[in-house]
N, C-alpha and C positions, 0 to 999 in steps of 0.2 A: 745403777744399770750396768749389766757387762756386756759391753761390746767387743768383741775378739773372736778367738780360736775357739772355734767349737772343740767339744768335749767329745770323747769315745761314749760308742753308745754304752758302754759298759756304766758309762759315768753318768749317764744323763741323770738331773735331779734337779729341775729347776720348772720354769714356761717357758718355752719361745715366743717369743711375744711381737718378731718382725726379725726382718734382717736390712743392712743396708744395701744400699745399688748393686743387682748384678751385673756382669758382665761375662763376654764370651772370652776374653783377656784376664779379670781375674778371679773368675768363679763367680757363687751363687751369694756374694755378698758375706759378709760376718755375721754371725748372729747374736740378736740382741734379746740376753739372758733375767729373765727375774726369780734370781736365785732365794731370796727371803722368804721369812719365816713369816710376815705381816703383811696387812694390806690386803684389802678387797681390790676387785677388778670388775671396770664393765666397759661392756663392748656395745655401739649403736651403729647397727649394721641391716639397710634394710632386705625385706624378704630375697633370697635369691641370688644373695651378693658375695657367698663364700665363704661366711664365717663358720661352718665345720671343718672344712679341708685348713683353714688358715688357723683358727683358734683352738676350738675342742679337740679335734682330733689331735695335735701335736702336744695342747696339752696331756693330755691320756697316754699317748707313747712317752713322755718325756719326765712326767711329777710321778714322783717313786711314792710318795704319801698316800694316803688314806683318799679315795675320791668317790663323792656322788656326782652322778649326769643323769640330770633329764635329759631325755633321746628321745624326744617323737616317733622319729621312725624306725627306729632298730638299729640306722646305720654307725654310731660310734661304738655298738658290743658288735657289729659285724669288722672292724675295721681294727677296734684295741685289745675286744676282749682278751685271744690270744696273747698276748705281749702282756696285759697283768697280770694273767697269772705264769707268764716264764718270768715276771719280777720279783714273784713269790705271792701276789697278794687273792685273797680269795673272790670269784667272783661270784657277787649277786645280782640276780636281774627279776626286777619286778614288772614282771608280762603276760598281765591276767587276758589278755585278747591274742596270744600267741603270738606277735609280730615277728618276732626274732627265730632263730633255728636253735636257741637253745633249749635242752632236753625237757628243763623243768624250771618251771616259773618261782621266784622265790615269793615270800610271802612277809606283809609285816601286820599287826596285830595294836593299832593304836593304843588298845587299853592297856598293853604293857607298860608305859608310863605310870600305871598307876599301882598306889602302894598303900592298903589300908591301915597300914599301921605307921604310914610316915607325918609328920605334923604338914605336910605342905599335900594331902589326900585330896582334902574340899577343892584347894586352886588346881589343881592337874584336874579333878573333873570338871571344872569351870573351862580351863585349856580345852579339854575335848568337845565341851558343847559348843565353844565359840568356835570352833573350828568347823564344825557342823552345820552350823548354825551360822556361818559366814562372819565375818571378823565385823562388815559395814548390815550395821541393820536400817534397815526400810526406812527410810529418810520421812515417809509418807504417814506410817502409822506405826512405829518401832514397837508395840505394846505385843503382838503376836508373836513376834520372834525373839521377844524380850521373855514372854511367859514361856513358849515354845524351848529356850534356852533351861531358862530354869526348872521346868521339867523334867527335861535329860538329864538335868545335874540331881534329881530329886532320884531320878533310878536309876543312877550311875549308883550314889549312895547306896541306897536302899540293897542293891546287889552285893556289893563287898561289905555293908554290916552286916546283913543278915547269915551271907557265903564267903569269909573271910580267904579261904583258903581254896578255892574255886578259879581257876580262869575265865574271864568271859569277854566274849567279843559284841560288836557291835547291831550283829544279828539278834545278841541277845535284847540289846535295848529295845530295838525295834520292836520285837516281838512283844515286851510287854508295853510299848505305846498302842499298838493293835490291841493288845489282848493282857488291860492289866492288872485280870483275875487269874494271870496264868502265872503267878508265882510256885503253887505247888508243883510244876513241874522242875523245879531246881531243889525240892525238897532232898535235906542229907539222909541219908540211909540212917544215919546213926540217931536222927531224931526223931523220940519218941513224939505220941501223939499231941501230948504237952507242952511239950518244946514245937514243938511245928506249932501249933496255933497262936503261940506265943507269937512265934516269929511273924507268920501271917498278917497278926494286928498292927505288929509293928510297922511292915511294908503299908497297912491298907490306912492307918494314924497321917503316912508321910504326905497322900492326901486331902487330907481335909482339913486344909485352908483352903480358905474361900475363893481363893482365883484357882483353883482344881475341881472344886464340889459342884458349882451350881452349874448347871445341865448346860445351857446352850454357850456358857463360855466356856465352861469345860470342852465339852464337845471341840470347840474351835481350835481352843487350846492344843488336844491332843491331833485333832488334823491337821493344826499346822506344822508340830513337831515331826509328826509322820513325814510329811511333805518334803523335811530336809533331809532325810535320812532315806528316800525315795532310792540312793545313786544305791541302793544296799539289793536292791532286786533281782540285779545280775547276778548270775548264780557264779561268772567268775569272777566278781570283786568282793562274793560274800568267801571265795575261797582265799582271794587273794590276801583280806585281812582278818583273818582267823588264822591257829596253829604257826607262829612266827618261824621262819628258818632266817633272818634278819632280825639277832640281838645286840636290842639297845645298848645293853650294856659293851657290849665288843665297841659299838658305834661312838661310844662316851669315853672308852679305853683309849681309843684312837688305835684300833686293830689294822693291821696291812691288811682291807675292803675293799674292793671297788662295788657300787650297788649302782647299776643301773633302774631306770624307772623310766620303762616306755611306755608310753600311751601314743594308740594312733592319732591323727591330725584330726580325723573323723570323730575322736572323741575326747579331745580337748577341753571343746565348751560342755558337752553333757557331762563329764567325767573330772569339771576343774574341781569339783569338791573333792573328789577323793585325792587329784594333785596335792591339792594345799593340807588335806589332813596327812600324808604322807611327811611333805616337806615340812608341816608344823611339827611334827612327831620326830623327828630328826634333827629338827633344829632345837627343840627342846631337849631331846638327850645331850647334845652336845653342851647348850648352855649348865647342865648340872657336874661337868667337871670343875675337879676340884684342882685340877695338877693340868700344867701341860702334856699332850704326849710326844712321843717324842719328833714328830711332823705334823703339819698342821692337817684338819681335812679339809680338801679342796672342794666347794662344791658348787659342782655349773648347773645355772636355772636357763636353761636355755628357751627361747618365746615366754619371759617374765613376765608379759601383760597379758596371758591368757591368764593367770592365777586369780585376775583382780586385785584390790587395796589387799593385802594381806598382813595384817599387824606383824606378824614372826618375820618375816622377812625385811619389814620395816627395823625390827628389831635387833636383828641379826646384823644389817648393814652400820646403824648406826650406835651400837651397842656392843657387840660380840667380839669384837678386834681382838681382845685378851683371853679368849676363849681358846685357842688352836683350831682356828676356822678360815679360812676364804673364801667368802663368796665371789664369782663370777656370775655377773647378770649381764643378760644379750634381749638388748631393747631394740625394734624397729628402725625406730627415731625418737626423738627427744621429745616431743609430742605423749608419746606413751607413759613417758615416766613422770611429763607436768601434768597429765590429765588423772592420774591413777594415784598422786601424790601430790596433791597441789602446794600442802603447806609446807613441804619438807624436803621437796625435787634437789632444791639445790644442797641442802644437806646432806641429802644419800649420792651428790655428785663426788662434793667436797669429801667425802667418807672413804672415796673410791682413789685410792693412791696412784693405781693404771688405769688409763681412759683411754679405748680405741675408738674411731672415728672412721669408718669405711664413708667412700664416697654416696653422697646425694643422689636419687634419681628424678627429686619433684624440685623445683624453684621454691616452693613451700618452707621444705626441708634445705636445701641448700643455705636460704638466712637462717633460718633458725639455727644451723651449723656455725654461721660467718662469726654470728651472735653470739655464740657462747664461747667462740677463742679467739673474739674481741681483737682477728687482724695480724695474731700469732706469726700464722702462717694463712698461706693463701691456697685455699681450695677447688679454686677455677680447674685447675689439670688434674686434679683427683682424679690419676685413672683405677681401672679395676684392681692392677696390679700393686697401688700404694694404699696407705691408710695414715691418717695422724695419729701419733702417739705422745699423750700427753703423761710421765712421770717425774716424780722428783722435781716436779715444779719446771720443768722442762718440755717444749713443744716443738717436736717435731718430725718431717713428713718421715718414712720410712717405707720399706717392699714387706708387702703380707707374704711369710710363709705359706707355702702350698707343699704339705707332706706327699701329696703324690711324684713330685718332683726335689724334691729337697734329699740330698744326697744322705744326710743323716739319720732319717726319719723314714724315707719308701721301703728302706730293708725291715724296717720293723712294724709294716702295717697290713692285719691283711685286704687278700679283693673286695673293695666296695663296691657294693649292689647296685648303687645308684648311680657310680660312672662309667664309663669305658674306661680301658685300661690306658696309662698315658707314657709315652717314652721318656724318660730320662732324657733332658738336655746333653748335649756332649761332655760338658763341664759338671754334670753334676754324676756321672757315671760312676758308679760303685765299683772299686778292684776287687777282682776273683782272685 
């Protein structure tokens, strides 16, 4: 942990992660730096208690590295975008409902993951259907969404044998779960009527086994596949993942990126599939580096339990360390992360090298807090202004960074939409 002299903004390249006591005698406190290449991070801070202004946002002025942010509201590309790209780094933002005021929404393409002619073809399309098709299947009757799966993977296939050298998206799947006598409309120019028919048998062969063939479970079969692929409707998330302007490969490079990914609040829960297809799709380019790059990518899940149980993320937390990756996850309360994780809560704690602790606002949550730092420190005067911080096997209480005021950080952020504007303390006053 570096506790000291802040650095020029020139220099910044780390997270702020707190600062110690301020005062009107000696300033805004020191700030307390995590300059490392390792370690995940999570923050459990409930609704409304300031972890943008204290957390995200400071990190995003301050890590020169490669970074994803979920942004519900648009407010961290209104606040950093500016300042990544005077860091050099390019900015993407995936904004298929327009939330933000940037010109053009970026776009990613899940099926670019996939590669027919690589030996690991069949698992990336296995990847994409479970992603679809929800990571936790139906605890009740799992056989629907276990066929429903395997279907998608039956014309995922079927699409890259047949059009090796084709791009297709996920509009396309769909289209042949509706309608999937409509292969000859992918028909190549260069095949004769020979070759097309060929080909046709072989799409119409991938069917018929018997949990595809016979009528009323077929039938079921294909409605329920339909049914998960439902989020594909909107005509802007059928733009948003088609035509990538968001390459994997850059994202695997470990390219100086910043890729926002806002979804309004409003459609969070309609919209968490395409969340988790996104962040599974990222998360898995990253896991197929073979090299470090040269910074790790930082990447904040911010409202982590709108996602639900999501394996890759499980994955990521407790696997990924060696990748050039940091996750940052921003939990409610710890509630969130035993009910969504029951077997493995404390695993993906322990995993988590930086642990932020913002104050309680339920008696519920408050033990459940006392509880897990077992008497540490004492969380009775948690006011707004402090938070625990648990590193380096070290616990203890600290002042949450607020970049709106933080003398290092307000020059380099711009107007947020969401606040009024706020004056610099006297002591934290920036020289002209």
């Amino acid at each position: 942990m570096n506790v000291g002299n802040t650095p020029t903004t020139s220099l910044l390249n780390g997270l702020l992660l707190g600062r110690t006591a301020a005062s009107a005698e000696t300033g805004p406190g020191d700030a307390i730096w995590d300059t490392g290449h390792e370690g995940h991070l999570i923050t459990v801070a409930p609704t409304g208690s300031g972890k943008g202004v204290s957390c995200i946002i400071p990190a995003l002025l301050t890590w020169q590295g490669p970074a994803v942010v979920i942004d519900p509201r648009g407010e961290n590309v209104a606040v950093t975008a500016r300042h990544r790209r005077a860091m050099g780094h390019q900015v993407l933002v995936l904004d298929p409902y327009g939330v933000t005021d940037e010109p053009q929404s970026a776009s990613l393409n899940p099926m670019d993951l996939l590669d027919p002619n690589s030996d690991d073809f069949e698992d990336d399309c296995a990847l994409i259907a479970h992603l679809l098709v929800q990571d936790k299947l139906s605890t009740i009757d799992p056989f629907w969404d276990e066929r429903a799966t395997a279907l998608i993977i039956t014309i995922i296939k079927a699409l890259y044998t047949l059009y090796p050298y084709k791009t297709f998206t996920l509009q396309d799947v769909k289209g042949l779960l509706v309608n999937p006598h409509g292969i000859p409309s992918y028909r190549d120019p260069t095949d004769d009527a020979q070759t097309f028919d060929r080909k046709f048998q072989m799409f119409a062969a991938l069917f018929s086994e018997t949990e595809f063939s016979s009528g009323r479970t077929r039938s079921s079969i294909f409605s329920s596949a339909s049914s998960h692929l439902g989020f594909l409707r909107s005509t802007a998330v059928a733009k948003a993942t088609s035509n990538s302007t968001i390459m994997l490969d850059d994202v695997r490079a470990g390219a100086m990126q910043t890729i926002y990914i806002v979804l309004p609040p409003d459609k969070l829960v309609p919209m968490a599939k395409l969340l988790r297809l996104w962040i599974g799709t990222i998360l898995a380019a990253i896991s197929r580096r073979r090299r470090l790059p040269p910074q790790p990518t930082l990447f904040i899940i911010d409202e982590a339990a709108q996602l639900g149980e999501l394996d890759s993320l499980r994955a990521g937390l407790t696997l990924m360390r060696g990748y050039g990756m940091r996750l940052w996850t921003f939990w409610q309360d710890l509630s969130q992360l035993k009910n969504l994780y029951p077997r493995d809560w404390e695993s993906i704690l322990n995993n988590c090298s930086t642990q932020q602790f913002f104050g309680a606002k339920t008696p519920y949550a408050q033990r459940a807090l006392k509880n897990y730092l077992c008497g540490t420190v004492s969380t009775d005067d948690l006011d707004t202004d402090a938070m625990v911080l648990c590193r380096e096997g070290k616990v203890s209480m600290v002042a949450r960074a607020d970049y709106r005021t933080d003398p290092m950080l307000a020059p380099l952020a711009a107007p947020n939409p969401f606040y009024e504007p706020v004056d610099l303390p006297t002591f934290a006053k920036v020289p002209t």
